[in-house]
C-alpha positions as CSV (number, residue, x, y, z in Angstrom):
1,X,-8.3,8.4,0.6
2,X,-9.5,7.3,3.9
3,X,-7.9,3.8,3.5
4,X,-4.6,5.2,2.8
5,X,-5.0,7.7,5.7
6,X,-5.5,4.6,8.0
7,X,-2.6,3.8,6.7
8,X,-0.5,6.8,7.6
9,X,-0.6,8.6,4.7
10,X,-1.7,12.3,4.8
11,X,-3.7,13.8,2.4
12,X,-1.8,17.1,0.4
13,X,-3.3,18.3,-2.7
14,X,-7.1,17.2,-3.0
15,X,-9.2,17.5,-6.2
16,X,-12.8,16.1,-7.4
17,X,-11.7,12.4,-8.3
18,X,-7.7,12.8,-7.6
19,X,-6.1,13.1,-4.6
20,X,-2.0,13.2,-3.6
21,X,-1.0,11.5,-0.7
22,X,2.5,11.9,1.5
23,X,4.0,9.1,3.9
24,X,7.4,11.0,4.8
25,X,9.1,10.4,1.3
26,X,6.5,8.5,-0.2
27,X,4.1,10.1,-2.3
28,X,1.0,8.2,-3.4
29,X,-1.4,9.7,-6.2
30,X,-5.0,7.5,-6.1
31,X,-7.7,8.3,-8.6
32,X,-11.4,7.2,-8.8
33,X,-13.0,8.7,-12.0
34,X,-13.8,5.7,-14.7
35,X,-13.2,3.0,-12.3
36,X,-17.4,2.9,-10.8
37,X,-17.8,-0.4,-12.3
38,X,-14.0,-1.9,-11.0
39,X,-14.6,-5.2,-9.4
40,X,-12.1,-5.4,-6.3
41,X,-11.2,-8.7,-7.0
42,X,-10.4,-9.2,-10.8
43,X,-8.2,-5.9,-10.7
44,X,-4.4,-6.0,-11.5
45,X,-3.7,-2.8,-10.6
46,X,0.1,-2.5,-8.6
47,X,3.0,-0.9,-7.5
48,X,5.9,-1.5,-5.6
49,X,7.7,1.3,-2.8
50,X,10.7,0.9,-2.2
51,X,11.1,2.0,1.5
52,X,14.8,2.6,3.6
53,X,12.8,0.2,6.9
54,X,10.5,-2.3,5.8
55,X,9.8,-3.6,9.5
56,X,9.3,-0.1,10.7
57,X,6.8,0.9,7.8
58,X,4.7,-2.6,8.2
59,X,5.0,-2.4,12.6
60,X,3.2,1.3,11.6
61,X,0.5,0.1,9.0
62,X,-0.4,-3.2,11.1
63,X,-1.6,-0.7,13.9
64,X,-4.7,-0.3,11.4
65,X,-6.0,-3.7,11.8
66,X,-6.4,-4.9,8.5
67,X,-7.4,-8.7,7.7
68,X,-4.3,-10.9,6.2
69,X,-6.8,-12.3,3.7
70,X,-9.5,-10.8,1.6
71,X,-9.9,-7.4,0.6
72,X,-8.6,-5.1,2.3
73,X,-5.6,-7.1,3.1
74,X,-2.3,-6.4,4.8
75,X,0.0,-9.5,4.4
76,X,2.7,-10.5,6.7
77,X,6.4,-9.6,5.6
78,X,8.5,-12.1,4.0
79,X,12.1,-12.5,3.2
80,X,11.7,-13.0,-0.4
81,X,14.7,-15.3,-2.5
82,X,15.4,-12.4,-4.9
83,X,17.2,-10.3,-1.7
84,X,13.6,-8.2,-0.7
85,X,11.9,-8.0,2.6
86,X,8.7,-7.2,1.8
87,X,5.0,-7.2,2.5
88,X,2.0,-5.9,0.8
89,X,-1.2,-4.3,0.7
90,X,-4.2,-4.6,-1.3
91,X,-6.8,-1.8,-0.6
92,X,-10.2,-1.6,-1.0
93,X,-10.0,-1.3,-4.9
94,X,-8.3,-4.7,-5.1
95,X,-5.0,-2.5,-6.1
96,X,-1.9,-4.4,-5.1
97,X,0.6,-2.1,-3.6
98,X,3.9,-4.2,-2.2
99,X,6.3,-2.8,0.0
100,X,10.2,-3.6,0.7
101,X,13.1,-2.9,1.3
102,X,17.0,-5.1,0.8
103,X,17.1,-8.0,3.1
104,X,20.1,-7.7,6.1
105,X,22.9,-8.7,4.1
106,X,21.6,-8.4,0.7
């Protein structure tokens, strides 16, 4: 939970090994139970948001001074050829989370 609060989420309903997170119209559910023996970097774990400002929600989450490689990781965004802008995180569970929104004039 801490990593995703670094990232501007705030923590709403909290349980023993389950937590639901809220980032204006973004809610995020992360889990831990089972996953003791996950190794960071041979998970596949992702998901995509769809967000309305892509520039604004990175400009926000770079503020937290995560590394562009490794893991954590908070990669630049890119203007992807599929009509996305986009960028993503990986936290500190290796879990891929991309983040975008339509280019201009897609």
């Amino acid at each position: 939970m801490a990593f995703w609060e670094r990232l501007g989420f705030v923590a709403g309903s909290v349980y023993p090994g389950y937590a639901v997170l809220h980032r204006g119209a973004i809610e995020l559910h992360v889990s831990s139970p089972g996953f003791e023996s996950l190794d960071p970097a041979s998970s596949y774990a992702m998901c995509y948001l769809r967000v309305d400002d892509v520039d604004a929600v990175y400009a926000s989450m770079a503020l937290a001074g995560l590394p562009t490689e490794g893991i954590p990781r908070l990669a630049p965004i890119v203007d992807q050829p599929w009509g996305l802008r986009e960028f993503h995180v990986v936290d500190e569970n290796g879990t891929l989370v991309r983040i975008g929104s339509l280019s201009p004039g897609a």
